[in-house]
C-alpha positions, 0 to 999 in steps of 0.5 A, a space after each residue: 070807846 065810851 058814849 060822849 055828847 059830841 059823838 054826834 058831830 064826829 063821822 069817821 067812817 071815811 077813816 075806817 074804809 081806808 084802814 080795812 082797804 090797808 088790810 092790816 092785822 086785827 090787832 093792828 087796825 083796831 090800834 090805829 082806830 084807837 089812837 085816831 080816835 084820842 087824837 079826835 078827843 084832844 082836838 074836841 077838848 082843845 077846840 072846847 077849851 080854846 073858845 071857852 072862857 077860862 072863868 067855865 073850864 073848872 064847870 066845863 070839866 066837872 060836866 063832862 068828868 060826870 056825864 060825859 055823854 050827857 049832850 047839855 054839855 053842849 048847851 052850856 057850851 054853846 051858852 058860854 062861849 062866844 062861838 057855836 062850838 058844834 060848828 067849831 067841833 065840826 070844822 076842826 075835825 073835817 080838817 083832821 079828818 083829811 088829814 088823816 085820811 091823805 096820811 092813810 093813804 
């Protein structure tokens, strides 16, 4: 998993107890973390792209395809949309989050 600007907002750790209390293989659970962890980056691009105009998409994803940890992504985000995309992010992914959490369990 590579360093992106939003890494900040997101807290799994929730998650990640309740595969270690599963006992699945190695191999299994690091899976599972991976596919859980796309699945938390197409939630944040979809968000971003949702509440961003599209006429900032183009810039938008030249930023991140450069830097994409480079956290004043969020300042043009936050500058060109209509929202404050960290509290969208935010939300959005504490409703992923359980429900990924009532699938676990």
């Amino acid at each position: 998993m590579s360093k992106l600007f939003y890494d900040h907002l997101i807290v799994i750790e929730e998650i990640n107890d309740s595969l270690v209390a599963l006992e699945l293989p190695e191999e299994d659970h690091n899976q599972t973390l991976s596919i859980i962890d796309q699945t938390i980056h197409n939630h944040v691009l979809d968000i971003i792209l949702t509440h961003l105009p599209k006429q900032h998409h183009e810039t938008f994803l030249k930023l991140f395809v450069k830097a994409p940890h480079d956290k004043t992504i969020l300042k043009f985000l936050n500058e060109k949309s209509k929202v404050i995309i960290e509290e969208e992010i935010t939300k959005a992914i504490e409703s992923l989050k359980a429900e990924l959490l009532e699938l676990i369990k």
